[in-house]
Structure formats: C-alpha cells, structure tokens
VOGU-3710 file (C-alpha; in Angstrom, 3 decimals, decimal comma):
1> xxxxxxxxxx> -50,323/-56,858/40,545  -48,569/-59,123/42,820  -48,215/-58,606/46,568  -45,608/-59,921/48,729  -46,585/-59,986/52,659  -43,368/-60,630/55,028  -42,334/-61,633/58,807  -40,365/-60,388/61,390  -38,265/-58,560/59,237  -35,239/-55,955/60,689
11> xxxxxxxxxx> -36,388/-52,685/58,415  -38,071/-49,891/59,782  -38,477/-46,715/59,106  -35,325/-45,013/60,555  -32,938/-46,602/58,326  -30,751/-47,821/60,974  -30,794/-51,189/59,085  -30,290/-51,676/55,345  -28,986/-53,714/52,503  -26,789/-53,136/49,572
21> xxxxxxxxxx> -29,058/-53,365/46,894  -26,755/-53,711/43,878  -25,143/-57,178/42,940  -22,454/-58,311/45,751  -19,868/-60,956/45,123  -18,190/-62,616/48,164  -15,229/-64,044/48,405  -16,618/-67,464/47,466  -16,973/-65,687/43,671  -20,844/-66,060/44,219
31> xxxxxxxxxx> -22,987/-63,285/42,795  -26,025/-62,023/44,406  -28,270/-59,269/45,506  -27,919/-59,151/49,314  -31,273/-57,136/49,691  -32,905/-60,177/47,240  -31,751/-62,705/49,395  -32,283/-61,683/52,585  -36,391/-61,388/51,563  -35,774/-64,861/50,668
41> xxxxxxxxxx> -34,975/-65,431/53,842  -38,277/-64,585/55,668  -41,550/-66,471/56,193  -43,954/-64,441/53,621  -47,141/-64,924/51,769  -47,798/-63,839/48,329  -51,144/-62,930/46,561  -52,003/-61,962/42,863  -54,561/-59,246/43,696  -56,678/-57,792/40,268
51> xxxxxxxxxx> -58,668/-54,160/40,929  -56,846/-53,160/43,737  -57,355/-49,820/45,287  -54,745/-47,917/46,140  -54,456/-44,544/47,313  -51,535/-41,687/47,670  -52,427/-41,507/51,456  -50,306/-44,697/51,754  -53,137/-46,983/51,888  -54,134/-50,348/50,137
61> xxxxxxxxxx> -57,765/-52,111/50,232  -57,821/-55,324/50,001  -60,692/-57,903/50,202  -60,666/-59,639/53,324  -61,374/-62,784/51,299  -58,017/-62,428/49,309  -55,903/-62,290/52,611  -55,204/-64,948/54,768  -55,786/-64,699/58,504  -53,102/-63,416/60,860
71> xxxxxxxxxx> -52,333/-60,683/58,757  -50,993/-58,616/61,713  -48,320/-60,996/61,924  -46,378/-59,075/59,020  -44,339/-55,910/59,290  -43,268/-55,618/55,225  -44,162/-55,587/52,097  -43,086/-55,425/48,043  -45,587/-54,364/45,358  -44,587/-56,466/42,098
81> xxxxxxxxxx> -45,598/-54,712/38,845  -43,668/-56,084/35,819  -40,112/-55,819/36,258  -40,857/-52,721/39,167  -40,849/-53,293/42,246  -41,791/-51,233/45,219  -40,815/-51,545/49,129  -42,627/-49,978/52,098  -43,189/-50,852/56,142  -46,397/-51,949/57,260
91> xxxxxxxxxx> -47,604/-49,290/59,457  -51,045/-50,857/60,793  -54,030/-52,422/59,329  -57,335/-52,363/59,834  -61,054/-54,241/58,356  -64,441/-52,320/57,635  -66,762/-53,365/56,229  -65,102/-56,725/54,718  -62,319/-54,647/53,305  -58,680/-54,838/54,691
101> xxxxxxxxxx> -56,906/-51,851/54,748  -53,166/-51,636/54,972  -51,292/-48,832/55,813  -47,939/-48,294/54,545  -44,746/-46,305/54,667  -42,264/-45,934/51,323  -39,567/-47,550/51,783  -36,872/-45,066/50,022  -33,592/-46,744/50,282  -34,505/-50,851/49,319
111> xxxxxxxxxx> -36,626/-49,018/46,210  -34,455/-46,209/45,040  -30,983/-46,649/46,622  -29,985/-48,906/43,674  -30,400/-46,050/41,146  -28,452/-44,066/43,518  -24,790/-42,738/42,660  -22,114/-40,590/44,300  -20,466/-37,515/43,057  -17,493/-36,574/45,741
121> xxxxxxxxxx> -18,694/-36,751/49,285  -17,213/-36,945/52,615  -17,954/-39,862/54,541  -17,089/-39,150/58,535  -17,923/-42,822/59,914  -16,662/-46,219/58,608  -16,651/-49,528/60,370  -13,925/-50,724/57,771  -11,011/-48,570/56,359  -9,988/-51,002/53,712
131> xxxxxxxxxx> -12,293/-51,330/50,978  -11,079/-52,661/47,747  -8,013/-51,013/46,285  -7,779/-48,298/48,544  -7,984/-47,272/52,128  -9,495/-44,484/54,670  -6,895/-42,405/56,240  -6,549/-40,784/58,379  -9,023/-42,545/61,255  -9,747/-42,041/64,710
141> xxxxxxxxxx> -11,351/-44,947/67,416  -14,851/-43,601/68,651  -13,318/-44,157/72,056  -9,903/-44,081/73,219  -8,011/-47,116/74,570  -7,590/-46,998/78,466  -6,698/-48,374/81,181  -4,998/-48,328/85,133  -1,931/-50,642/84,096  1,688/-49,745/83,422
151> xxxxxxxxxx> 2,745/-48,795/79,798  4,067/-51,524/77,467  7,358/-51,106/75,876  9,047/-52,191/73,201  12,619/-51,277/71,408  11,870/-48,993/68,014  14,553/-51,055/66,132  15,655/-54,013/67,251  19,613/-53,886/68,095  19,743/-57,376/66,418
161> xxxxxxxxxx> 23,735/-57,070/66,252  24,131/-56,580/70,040  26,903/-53,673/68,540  27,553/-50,050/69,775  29,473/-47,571/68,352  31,529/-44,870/70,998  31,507/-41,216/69,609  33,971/-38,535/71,766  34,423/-35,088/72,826  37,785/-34,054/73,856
171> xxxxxxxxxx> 40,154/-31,561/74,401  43,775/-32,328/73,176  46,376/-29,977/74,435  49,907/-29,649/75,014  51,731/-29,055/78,639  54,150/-26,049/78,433  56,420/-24,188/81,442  55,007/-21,013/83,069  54,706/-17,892/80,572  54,336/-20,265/77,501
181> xxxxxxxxxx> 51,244/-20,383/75,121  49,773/-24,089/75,576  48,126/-25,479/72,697  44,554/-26,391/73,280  41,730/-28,182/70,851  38,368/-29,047/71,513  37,511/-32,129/69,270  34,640/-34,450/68,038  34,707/-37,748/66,473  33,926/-41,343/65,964
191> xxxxxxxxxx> 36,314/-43,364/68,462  38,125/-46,883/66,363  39,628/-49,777/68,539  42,233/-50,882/65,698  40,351/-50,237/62,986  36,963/-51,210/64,221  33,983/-49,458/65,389  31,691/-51,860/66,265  31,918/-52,893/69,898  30,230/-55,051/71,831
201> xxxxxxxxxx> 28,981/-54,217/75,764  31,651/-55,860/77,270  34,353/-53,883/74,886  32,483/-50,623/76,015  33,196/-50,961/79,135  36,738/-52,347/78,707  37,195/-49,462/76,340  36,247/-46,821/78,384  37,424/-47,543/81,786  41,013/-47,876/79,905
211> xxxxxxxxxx> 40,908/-44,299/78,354  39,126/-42,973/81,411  42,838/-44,267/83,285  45,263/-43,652/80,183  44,420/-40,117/78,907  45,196/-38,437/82,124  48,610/-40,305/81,858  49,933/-41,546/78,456  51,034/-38,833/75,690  48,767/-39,320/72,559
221> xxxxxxxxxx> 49,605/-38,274/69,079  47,392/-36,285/67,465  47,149/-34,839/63,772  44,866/-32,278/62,654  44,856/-30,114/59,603  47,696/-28,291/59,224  49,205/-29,177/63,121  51,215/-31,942/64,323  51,148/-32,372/68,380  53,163/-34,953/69,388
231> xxxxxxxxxx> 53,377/-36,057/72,985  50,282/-34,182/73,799  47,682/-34,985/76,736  44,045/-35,574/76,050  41,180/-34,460/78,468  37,808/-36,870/77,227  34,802/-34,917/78,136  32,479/-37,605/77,897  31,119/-40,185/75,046  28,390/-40,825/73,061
241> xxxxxxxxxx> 27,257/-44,159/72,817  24,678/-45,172/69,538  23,598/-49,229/69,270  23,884/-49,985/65,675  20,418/-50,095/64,707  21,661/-46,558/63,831  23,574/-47,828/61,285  22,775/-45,398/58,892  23,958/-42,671/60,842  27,111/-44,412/62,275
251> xxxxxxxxxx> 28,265/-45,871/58,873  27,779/-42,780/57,023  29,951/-40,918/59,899  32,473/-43,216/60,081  32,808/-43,648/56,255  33,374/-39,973/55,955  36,356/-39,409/58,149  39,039/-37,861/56,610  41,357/-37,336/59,635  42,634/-39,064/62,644
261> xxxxxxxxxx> 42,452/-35,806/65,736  44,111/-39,213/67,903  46,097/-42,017/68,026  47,674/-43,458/71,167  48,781/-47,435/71,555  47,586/-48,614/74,694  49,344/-51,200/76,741  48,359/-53,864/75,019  49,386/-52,252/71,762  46,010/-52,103/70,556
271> xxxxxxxxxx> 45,647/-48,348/68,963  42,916/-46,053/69,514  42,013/-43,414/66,984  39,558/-41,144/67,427  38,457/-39,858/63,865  36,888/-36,782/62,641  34,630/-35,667/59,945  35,957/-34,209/56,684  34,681/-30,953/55,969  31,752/-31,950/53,242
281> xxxxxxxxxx> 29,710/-33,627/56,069  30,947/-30,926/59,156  27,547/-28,919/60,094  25,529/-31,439/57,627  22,326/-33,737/59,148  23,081/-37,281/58,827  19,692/-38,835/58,929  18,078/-42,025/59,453  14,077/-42,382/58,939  11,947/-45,145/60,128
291> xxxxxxxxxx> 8,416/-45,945/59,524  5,692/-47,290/62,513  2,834/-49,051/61,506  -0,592/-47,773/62,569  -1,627/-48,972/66,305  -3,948/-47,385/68,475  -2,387/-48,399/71,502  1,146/-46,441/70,870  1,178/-44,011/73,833  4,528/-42,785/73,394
301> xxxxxxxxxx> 7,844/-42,735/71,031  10,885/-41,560/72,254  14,114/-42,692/74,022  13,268/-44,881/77,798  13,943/-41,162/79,908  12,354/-38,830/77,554  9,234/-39,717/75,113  7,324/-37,731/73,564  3,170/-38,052/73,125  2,386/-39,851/69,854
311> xxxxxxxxxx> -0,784/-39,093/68,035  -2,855/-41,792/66,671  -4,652/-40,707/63,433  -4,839/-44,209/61,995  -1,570/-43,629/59,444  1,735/-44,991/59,620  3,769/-42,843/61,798  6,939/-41,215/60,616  10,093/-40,534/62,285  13,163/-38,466/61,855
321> xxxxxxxxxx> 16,519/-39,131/63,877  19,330/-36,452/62,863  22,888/-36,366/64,126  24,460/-32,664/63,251  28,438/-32,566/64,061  31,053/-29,925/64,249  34,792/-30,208/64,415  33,914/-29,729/68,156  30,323/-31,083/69,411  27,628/-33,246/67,932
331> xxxxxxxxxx> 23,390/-32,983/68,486  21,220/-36,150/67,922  17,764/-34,696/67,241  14,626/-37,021/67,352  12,016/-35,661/64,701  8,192/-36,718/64,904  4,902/-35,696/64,297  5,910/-31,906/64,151  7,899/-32,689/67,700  11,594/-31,840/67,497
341> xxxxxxxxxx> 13,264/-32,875/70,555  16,793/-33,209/71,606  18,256/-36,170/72,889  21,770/-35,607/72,651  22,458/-35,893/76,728  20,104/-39,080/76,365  22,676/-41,029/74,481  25,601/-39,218/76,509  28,046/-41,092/79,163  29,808/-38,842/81,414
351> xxxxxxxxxx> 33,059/-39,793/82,495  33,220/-41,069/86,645  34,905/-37,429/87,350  35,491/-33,764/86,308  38,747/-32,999/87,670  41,421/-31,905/84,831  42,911/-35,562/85,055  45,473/-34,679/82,468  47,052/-32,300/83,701  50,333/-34,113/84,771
361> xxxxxxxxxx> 52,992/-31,410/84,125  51,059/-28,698/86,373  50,846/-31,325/89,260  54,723/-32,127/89,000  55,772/-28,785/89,496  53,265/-27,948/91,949  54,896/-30,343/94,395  58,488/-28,966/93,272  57,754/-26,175/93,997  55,851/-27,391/97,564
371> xxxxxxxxxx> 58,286/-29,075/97,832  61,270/-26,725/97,846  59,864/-24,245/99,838  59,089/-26,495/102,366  62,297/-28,127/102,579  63,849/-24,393/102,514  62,060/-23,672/105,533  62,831/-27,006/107,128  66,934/-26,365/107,195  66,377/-23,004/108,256
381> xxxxxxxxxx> 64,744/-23,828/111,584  67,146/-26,987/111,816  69,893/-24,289/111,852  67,889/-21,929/114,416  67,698/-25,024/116,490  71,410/-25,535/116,480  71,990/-22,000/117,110  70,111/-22,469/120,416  71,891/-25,186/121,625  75,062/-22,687/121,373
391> xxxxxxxxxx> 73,406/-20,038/122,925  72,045/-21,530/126,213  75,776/-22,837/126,806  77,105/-19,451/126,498  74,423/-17,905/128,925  75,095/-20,517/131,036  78,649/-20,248/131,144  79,273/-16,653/130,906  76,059/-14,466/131,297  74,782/-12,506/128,432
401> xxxxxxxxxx> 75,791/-8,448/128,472  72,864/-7,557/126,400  70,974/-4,373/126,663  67,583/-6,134/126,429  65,595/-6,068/129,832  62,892/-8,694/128,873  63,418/-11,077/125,908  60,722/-13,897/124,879  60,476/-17,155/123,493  57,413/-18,837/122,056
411> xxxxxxxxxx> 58,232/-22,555/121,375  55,825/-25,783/121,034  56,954/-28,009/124,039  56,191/-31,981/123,364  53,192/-33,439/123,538  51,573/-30,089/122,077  51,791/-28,328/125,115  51,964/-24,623/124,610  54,609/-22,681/127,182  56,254/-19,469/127,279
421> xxxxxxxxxx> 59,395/-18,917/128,510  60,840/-15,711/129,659  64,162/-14,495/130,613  65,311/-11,203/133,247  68,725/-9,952/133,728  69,560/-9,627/137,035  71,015/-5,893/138,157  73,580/-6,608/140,860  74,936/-9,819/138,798  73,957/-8,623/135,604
431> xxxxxxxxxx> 72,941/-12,204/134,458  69,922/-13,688/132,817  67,781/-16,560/134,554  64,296/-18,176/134,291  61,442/-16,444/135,580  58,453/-18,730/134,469  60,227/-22,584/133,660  63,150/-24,275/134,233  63,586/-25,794/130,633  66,448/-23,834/129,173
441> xxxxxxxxxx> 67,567/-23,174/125,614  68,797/-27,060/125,452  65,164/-28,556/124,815  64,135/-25,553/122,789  66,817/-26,248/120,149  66,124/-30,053/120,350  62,282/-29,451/119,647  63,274/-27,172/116,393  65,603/-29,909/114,829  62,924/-32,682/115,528
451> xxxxxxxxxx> 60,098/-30,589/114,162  62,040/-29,646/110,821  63,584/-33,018/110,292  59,728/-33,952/110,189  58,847/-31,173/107,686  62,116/-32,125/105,373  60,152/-36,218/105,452  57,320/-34,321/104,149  59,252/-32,025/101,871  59,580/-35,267/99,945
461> xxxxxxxxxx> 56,384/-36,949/99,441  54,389/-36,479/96,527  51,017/-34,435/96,198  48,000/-36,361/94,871  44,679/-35,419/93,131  41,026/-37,111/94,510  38,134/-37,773/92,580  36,045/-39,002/94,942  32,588/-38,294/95,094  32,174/-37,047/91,244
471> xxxxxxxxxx> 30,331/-39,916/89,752  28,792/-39,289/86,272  25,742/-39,397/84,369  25,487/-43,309/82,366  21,740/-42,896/81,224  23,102/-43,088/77,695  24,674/-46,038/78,446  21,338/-47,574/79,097  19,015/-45,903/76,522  21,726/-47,624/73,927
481> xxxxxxxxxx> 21,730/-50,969/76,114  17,957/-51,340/75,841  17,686/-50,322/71,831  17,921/-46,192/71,574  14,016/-45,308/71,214  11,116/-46,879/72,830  7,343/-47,407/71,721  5,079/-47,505/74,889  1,815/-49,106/74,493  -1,249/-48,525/76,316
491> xxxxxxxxxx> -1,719/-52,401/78,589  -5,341/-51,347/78,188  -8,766/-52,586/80,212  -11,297/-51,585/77,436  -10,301/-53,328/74,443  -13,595/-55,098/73,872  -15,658/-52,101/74,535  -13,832/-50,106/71,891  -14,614/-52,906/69,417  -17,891/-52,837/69,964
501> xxxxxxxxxx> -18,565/-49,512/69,597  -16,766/-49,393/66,191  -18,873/-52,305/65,309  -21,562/-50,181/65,973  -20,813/-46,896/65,334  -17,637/-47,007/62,627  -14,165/-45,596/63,043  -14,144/-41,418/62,909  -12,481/-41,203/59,323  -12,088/-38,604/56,980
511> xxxxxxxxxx> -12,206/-39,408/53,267  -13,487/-37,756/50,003  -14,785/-40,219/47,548  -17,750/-41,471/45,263  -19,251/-44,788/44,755  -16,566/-46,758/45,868  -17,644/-45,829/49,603  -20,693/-48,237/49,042  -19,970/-50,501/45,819  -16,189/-51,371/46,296
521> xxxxxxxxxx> -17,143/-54,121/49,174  -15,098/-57,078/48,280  -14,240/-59,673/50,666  -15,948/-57,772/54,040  -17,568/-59,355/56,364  -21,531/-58,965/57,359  -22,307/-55,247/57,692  -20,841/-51,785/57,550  -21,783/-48,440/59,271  -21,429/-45,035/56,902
531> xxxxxxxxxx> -21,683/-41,756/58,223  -21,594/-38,924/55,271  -21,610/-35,138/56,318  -21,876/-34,072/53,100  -24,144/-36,479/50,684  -23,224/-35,504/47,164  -25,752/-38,076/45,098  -28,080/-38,503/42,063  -30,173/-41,133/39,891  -33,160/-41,558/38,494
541> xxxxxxxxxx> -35,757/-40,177/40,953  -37,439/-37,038/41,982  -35,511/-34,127/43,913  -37,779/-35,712/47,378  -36,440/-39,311/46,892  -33,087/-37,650/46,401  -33,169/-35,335/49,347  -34,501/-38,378/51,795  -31,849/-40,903/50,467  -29,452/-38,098/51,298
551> xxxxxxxxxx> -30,629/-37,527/55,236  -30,513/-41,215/55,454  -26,758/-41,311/54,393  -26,283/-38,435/56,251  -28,109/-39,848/59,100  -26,033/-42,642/59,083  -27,130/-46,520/59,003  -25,647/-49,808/59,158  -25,444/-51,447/55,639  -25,294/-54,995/55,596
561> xxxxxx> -23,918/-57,435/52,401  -25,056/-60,189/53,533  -27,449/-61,796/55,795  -27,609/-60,642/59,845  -27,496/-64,201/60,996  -24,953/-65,590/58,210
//
C-alpha cells in the first residue's frame, strides 16, 4: 500500500471547498484532473508501508520508524491501492508505544464524487448562469443593488432620426343661422404637411402654432365617407405627438389611411391633411415590441412622468406598446411585465386654450345683434333729448296747463354727478318753476344727445373673444422630445459588495437539470458555488455514500476547476 501525507491543504470536513474530480479542459485545450493537480500542488511525503493495520474506527498504525518527524505538520491524506484510491482528513495523531496512530475522516466527495451522476435536480445557487450551451434563467442577486443617488436614465429607443409624427383629434363642423341643424364630427387621424409625416422639432412647432391660429379662422375642406363639407370650420382638440422610434406604429397608421377627414392650404400654400384610418385597422392594436437586455440595475421602464416598477429576474425583459384608434379617439397602451398602463395623456399636447375658437359665424352675429340694439336705443334717447330742448322753450315761453301737480326728472348731470330735478305749478299763475336747481330742460336734452352719440360710437365696434390665462398641458411634447420611454437605473453605492457576495454565495437561480450543472464547465474561471434543494444522484457506491454526497450538494460548497491561487 502506498501512503500519501500532505500540507496545508484547503479540505476539511464541511465541504465548503472542493474540486471537480472528472477531467476539465480549459480554454487553453489542456486536459486535466483539477482535483489531481491541485495535490500536486502541495508539499507531501509519500511512504510504501507493507502490514499495515488499519481499522473501521478510522484509524491507521503506523511504525514510528516508517514516518518521518513532524508528522503533525499534515492535515491530508490518499491511500494508494492499485488503481484505487482513497481520500480522508487527518483528524489527529498520536504515538504509544512506538506506534503512530493516525486518525482519519472519509473524505466522500474527492473519493466518490467522480462516480457520481445527476438525474433531474434543482439547483437554487449558481455563481455562473452560463455554462456551456445553455444558461440559468431566471436569476436573482443575493442582495439588491442600492444606493442614496438619483436614478440614471436613459431613452428606451434611441430617436436616431430626430423625427416626430403629429396625430389629431378634432371636431369639424359647419356654421348654420339660428333654427338650422349644424353639422358636427368628432375625428381622429394622422396629420400630413404636403404629403409628409415626418417632422422635425422645429416643424412641430411651426406646424402647430399655425393650425392653433388658422382653424379658428380659415374654412377647411373636409371629406368623409359618404359627406362632402365644404367651407367648414375645424375645432383641434389637442395632438398627439410620437418620435419615430415608433415607427412601427406610425408607418403602419399612416400606410393604412384610406381617407382624408381634412384638407385646408395654408398661407403659404402648403396643404394640410389630416388622414384617417380605413375601416380594417379602426378598433385594431397596432403594436410595436421591444426587447431589454437583462440588468440588475433597471429600476424603472416607462415614459419620463409615469414609470412603472420593473422586476429583475435575470431574463430579458419584454415590452408591449399598443396604439388602439377609432374614427374618433386613439389610446397608446404601454404593456410590461403583466403591467398595463395607459399613457395616452403622456404623449398628448393640449392646445394654449379651450375656448370654441372656431366659432366665427356665432361671434358675427352676436355683435349684430349687440350691435343693433344698442344703436336702437342710442337714436331713441338722441330723439328724447331733442324733445327736451322743445319742451323747456315752451314752458318757458308759455307755461304748461297740465294737470300734473309734481312731475320728476332723473338725469346724469356731467362729471357723474347725480341730481334730481323737480318741477311745481304755481296756483295763482298756474305756471311751473324749479324747486330744487336752476338747470332747466336745456342741459338735460344736451346730456341725452351727448350720452347716445357715445353709445351709437360703441354701437359700432366689434366684440372680441380672450384666451388669456388657459395655457395647456405640453408634457407630451417632452416625453417625445427626450425619446418616448425611459429606463432608470439604480446610480448604486454597493456594487462591489453585491459581487462579492455572489462570488461567495452564487446568484439565487432556478433551473432543473442533470450533469451539465457540474460537467458542462468550459471556459469558467477558478471556482463555482452550487446550491441544490433537491439532489437527484446515483453511481457506484452504497445508499450512505449516496445520501452524504447528496447533503453536501444540498449543503452547498464552492467547487473549484482549477487551482485557488491560479
């Protein structure tokens, strides 16, 4: 028998260290046994021993003249016999008598784990997640990045085009006299600049600040199924502005337009047409899927105002974004790991007011008809006012015979001075004259024409509408500026901790498989760390090496393929 005595080596008992036992090749193409050569490694002694005792009680007596001295340097062992080998720990020693005695521990993986072979079993801990050919998913971090910085953000899809496309709501309608039925039609579509749909910032802006002035203005000709309005006003609700990294949802709108609900030439003869969708695609998702890669540090997905939490599971996450339209309205949906959220409003531009600003006809013959009444009451007092003048020089000249006692006058003297004036009629004379003020009937009929002339001036000015103060919403505006939908990432303080610890410890994963959790080690680096919760193994070896291999696996340990200090 041949005995093998070594130093300082990392196995113990708790199987917190081993080594792959099988043959390992690197990505050098060498072949080797990584258990073989790291016993290589250590300082040992080796002794051919004949008639050596051993017993089952884990003991071995040896003559004190076969060993060398400082045999309490060494902490392992290998029993040669033929081709078998056996490992154990070195326990203690002691000497009686001129006998050495060695107690020892079996070491169960390094002599049996080589036999050993995997039926399906589910492995909870991995330091790697890509083995050879295949990978573990879905993972967790054994600790959560962190940290007390601001999030990290990034566009979804880069808007490498710097384009936008401008979807409407509307209402087109037609202006009709009092007691007629006015034609009204809420709308949706895809707006087109002469023929084009692609706009640059500065054309969004251009674009809308022109319609935002011309619809409440210009008559627009509009066409939809089965009506004709021409000369008919247009009220824009508000738009909808996508960049064109949705270009799968804008191209396959604007492709499938089948009717124009507006045209209108602007001033520069440019011509706007706001198309609609034909009726295939009306009520139909139009969908556009993207793909994130795996990253631990995504916090959130969403548009800048409203993300949602994103789950990290260590698999690619998928996303979902869904534009349903009707003849009259549109919803952008945002679909993600079972999160449906709406973000319609987020990509929505209200216009700078919400008065009716097309309303022209109504506001023409509201200040006709202002306008005539006030100009009707304006002659009559004029001619009240001349009437006066008459009267006082009749009084004056003649007296007045009649039968009142006590007539009074409310006027508005100059200067807005408030007076009343009251006349008597005198019994032995029987004339009328001033009791309260001496202005007579002269400057009362003077004040009424000057007042009325005034109120015919007025007659003829024209009534206006004001917007002020009814600003809109632009967040869409800027969601579509800065790229539609966001990643945030976690600017995190603990980035080397949580490497460590999967050094350590392994990523949580959650995989079913057989030998390929140990034997399928291509190209990785030092050491691995395997977790199983469920063991499923066999080989060549009693029922107890079988059920210890398993609480070892089960246990957990670090596996290493090559040598610690390589």
């Amino acid at each position: 028998m041949q005995l093998t005595l070594y130093q300082n080596s990392i196995l113990n008992n708790s199987y917190s260290n081993v080594f792959y036992c099988k043959e390992f090749t690197n990505e050098s193409n060498e072949t080797y046994i990584p258990f073989a050569r790291y016993l290589y490694s250590l300082t040992q002694e080796t002794y051919e021993i004949e008639n050596v005792y051993m017993t089952n009680k884990g003991e071995i007596n040896l003559p004190l003249d076969a060993v060398y001295s400082n045999l309490w340097k060494y902490n392992y062992l290998k029993f040669s016999n033929g081709s078998t080998n056996f490992y154990a720990f070195i326990d203690r020693y002691e000497e009686k008598n001129e006998v050495a005695i060695i107690y020892y521990s079996l070491d169960y993986w390094h002599t049996f784990s080589d036999l050993m072979s995997f039926k399906k079993s589910y492995l909870t801990r991995s330091r790697f997640i890509d083995y050879d050919g295949f990978s573990l998913s879905p993972y967790h971090l054994p600790l959560d990045y962190d940290g007390n910085n601001p999030l990290l953000y990034a566009p979804l899809i880069t808007n490498s085009t710097g384009k936008y496309a401008l979807f409407v709501r509307l209402q087109v309608y037609t202006a009709r006299s009092a007691g007629e039925f006015t034609e009204r039609y809420s709308l949706f579509g895809i707006l087109n600049y002469d023929e084009n749909y692609q706009f640059d910032l500065n054309e969004i802006t251009n674009i809308t600040q022109e319609l935002i002035v011309t619809t409440g203005t210009n008559k627009w000709k509009s066409n939809l199924t089965g009506i004709t309005l021409d000369g008919a006003y247009v009220q824009l609700a508000n738009f909808y502005i996508l960049p064109l990294s949705f270009s799968t949802i804008i191209n396959t709108f604007n492709t499938n337009t089948s009717v124009n609900y507006v045209d209108m030439l602007s001033a520069n003869t440019t011509k706007y047409t706001i198309k609609g969708l034909n009726d295939s695609y009306l009520g139909v998702p139009i969908s556009q899927s993207i793909t994130i890669p795996s990253n631990f540090r995504i916090a959130k997905i969403g548009t800048f105002n409203n993300p949602i939490d994103a789950i990290n599971n260590g698999t690619s996450i998928g996303l979902n974004i869904s534009m349903i339209s009707t003849m009259f309205d549109t919803k952008i949906m945002f679909n993600c790991q079972n999160q449906i959220v709406d973000i319609t409003t987020d990509f929505e531009m209200e216009l700078p007011f919400t008065s009716v600003n097309g309303e022209v006809n109504t506001l023409n013959k509201m200040n006709r008809i202002l306008g005539n009444i006030s100009l009707g009451t304006s002659i009559f007092g004029s001619v009240a006012g001349i009437s006066n003048l008459i009267n006082e020089g009749n009084i004056a000249r003649t007296g007045s015979t009649k039968s009142v006692k006590h007539q009074k006058i409310n006027y508005a003297r100059k200067n807005d001075k408030f007076g009343e004036l009251t006349y008597r009629r005198q019994t032995s004379t029987k004339t009328w004259y001033d009791t309260t003020k001496t202005y007579g009937l002269n400057e009362i009929g003077l004040n009424n024409i000057e007042s009325d002339v005034s109120s015919i001036i007025k007659a003829n000015m024209p009534y206006y509408s004001s917007n002020s103060g009814t600003f809109g919403d632009t967040s869409g505006l800027v969601n579509a500026i800065l790229g539609g939908l966001f990643i945030f990432y976690i600017n995190d303080d603990n980035q080397l901790f949580v490497q460590n610890l999967i050094d350590e410890t392994g990523y949580e994963v959650f995989y079913f498989g057989k030998d390929e959790i140990i034997d399928d080690v291509t190209n990785l680096t030092n050491w691995n760390v395997i977790k199983f919760d469920s063991a499923n193994i066999y080989g060549s070896f009693s029922q107890e090496v079988m059920q210890i291999l398993k609480n070892i696996l089960e246990d957990g340990i670090k596996i290493y393929y090559r040598n610690p200090t390589d």
